[in-house]
C-alpha positions, 0 to 999 in steps of 0.5 A, spaced: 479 502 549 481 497 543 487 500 539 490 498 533 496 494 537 491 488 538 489 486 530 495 488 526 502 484 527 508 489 528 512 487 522 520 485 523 525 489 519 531 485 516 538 489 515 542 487 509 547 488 503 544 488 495 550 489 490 555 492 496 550 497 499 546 497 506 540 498 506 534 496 511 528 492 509 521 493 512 517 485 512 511 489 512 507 483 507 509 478 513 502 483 515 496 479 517 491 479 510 499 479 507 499 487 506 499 493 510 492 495 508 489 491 515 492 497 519 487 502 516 481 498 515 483 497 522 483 503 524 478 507 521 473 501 523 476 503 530 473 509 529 466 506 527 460 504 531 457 501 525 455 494 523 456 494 516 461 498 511 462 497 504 468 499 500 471 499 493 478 495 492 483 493 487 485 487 492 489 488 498 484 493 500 478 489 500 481 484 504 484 488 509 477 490 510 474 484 510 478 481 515 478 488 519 470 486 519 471 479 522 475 482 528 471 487 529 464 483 528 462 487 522 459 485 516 462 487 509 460 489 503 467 489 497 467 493 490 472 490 485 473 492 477 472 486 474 479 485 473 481 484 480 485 478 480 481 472 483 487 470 487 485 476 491 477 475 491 477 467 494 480 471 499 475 476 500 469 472 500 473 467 504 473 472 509 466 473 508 465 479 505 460 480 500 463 480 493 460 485 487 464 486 481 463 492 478 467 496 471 473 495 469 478 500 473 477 501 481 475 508 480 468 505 476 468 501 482 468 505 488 463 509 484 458 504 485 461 504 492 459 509 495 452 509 492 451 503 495 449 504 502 452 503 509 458 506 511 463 507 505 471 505 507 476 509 503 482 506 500 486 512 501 484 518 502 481 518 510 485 522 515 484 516 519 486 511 515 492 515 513 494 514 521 492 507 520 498 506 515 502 511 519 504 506 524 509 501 519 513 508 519 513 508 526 516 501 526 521 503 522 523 509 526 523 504 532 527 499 530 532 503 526 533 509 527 540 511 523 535 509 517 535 517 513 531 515 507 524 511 506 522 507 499 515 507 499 511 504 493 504 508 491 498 507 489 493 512 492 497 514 497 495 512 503 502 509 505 506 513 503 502 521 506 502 515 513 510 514 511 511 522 510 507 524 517 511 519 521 518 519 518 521 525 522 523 529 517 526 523 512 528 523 506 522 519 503 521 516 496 515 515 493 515 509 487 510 507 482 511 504 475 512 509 469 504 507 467 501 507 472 503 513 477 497 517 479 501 521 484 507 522 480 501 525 476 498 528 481 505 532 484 506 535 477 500 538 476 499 540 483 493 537 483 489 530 483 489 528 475 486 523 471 492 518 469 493 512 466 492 506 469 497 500 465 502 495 469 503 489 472 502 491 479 495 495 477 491 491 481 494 494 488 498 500 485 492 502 479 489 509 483 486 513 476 487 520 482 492 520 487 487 521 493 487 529 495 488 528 502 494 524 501 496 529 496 496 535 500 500 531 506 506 529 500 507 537 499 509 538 506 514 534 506 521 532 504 517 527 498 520 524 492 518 521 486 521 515 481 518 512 476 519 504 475 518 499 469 514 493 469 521 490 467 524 493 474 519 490 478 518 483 476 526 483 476 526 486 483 521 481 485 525 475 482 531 478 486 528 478 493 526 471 492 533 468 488 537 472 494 533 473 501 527 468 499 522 472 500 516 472 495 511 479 494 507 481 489 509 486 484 507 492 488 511 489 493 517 489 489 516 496 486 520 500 492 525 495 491 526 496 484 527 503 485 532 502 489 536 498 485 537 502 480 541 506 484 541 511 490 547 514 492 545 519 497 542 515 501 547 512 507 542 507 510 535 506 505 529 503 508 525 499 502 518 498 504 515 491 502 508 492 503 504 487 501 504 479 498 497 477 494 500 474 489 500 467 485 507 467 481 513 463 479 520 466 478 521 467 471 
């Protein structure tokens, strides 16, 4: 039998020090196809017999299941908002997956998706894309277990619902930019709601509705949310490439952004880098 450990990479995790404070950082955008989207599209396709699948993405997504695809000898069929950045669809089409822009928001996309035809891939809100997602945290817990609190960035949430399954019973931390916070949304209302999708990390972070399933594992566990700015996010980004000379996207700097402004309860965080689609130059 295949398992996920044959396509994804186990990522390291690197101990430091930021402004007098340990913390823990997990390199999950060393990952194949640069974030830990591969591990879901993986596994859910693990999980297939089908020989075609479709999905809708705002990026990250669209590439983890295109390349998920070419592992595993299946043809792909990627949905974007048409503001996808191109950085991103080279990549899918490089990875040969068809292509279709669609609307101007994911949420638009993944309409036209899922009317589409073959198998539809979620982004988020599927059990076994969930457990795909679970196993960065898994690795984490391996290979440094003093670690009590884990920062995750949020989109839809099937990172963070995989964070929460397989943390333990710690302290998880759910970040997303103050404009573009579905799930933040989502916890307040008890329920899934239409939010604003408006940041520079949008293209990975922009869930219009934070998936239910992701929702529902969030409330059953020791889950809480923070909200960061635009500003804090490109600081944090520029902040990993000046001192430790990593270079992740937005989304990618967004638990680390939060992480910076402060946690005093924590005494040994773990910051999830998840993800380095991105063409950029510290400012």
């Amino acid at each position: 039998m295949r398992t996920l450990s044959q396509y994804v990479r186990r990522t390291p995790t690197m101990h430091a020090t930021v402004d007098g404070r340990p913390l823990v950082l997990k390199l999950e955008h060393l990952q194949l196809t640069g974030s830990f989207k591969i591990r879901g599209a993986v596994n859910k396709l693990l999980s297939l017999n089908v020989s075609e699948v479709v999905t809708a993405s705002g990026g990250n997504h669209g590439i983890a299941v295109a390349q998920a695809a070419q592992l595993l000898g299946a043809h792909a069929t990627v949905f974007v908002p048409v503001t996808a950045p191109e950085t991103k669809t080279k990549r899918i089409e490089a990875l040969g997956a068809k292509l279709i822009r669609h609307g101007t928001t994911y949420a638009e996309a993944a309409l036209a998706a899922r009317d589409f035809g073959p198998a539809y891939i979620e982004a988020y809100n599927d059990r076994t894309v969930i457990e795909g997602q679970s196993t960065v945290t898994q690795e984490i817990v391996e290979d440094a277990p003093e670690v009590d609190t884990i920062y995750v960035a949020v989109g839809g949430g099937g990172l963070i619902a995989g964070a929460a399954l397989a943390s333990g019973g710690r302290h998880i931390i759910a970040v997303e930019p103050e404009t573009c916070c579905a799930m933040h949304n989502a916890l307040a209302a008890g329920e899934p709601v239409d939010s604003e999708v408006k940041s520079v990390a949008a293209d990975a972070l922009g869930a219009t509705r934070a998936g239910e399933l992701s929702l529902e594992i969030l409330q059953q566990h020791n889950v809480t949310s923070a909200l960061v700015s635009d500003e804090e996010i490109l600081a944090a980004r520029d902040r990993l490439w000046a001192d430790f000379r990593l270079a992740v996207e937005p989304a990618g700097a967004a638990a680390f952004a939060s992480f910076l402004k402060g946690d005093k309860q924590s005494e040994l965080p773990c910051v999830i880098l998840c993800g380095a689609n991105s063409e950029w130059q510290p400012r």
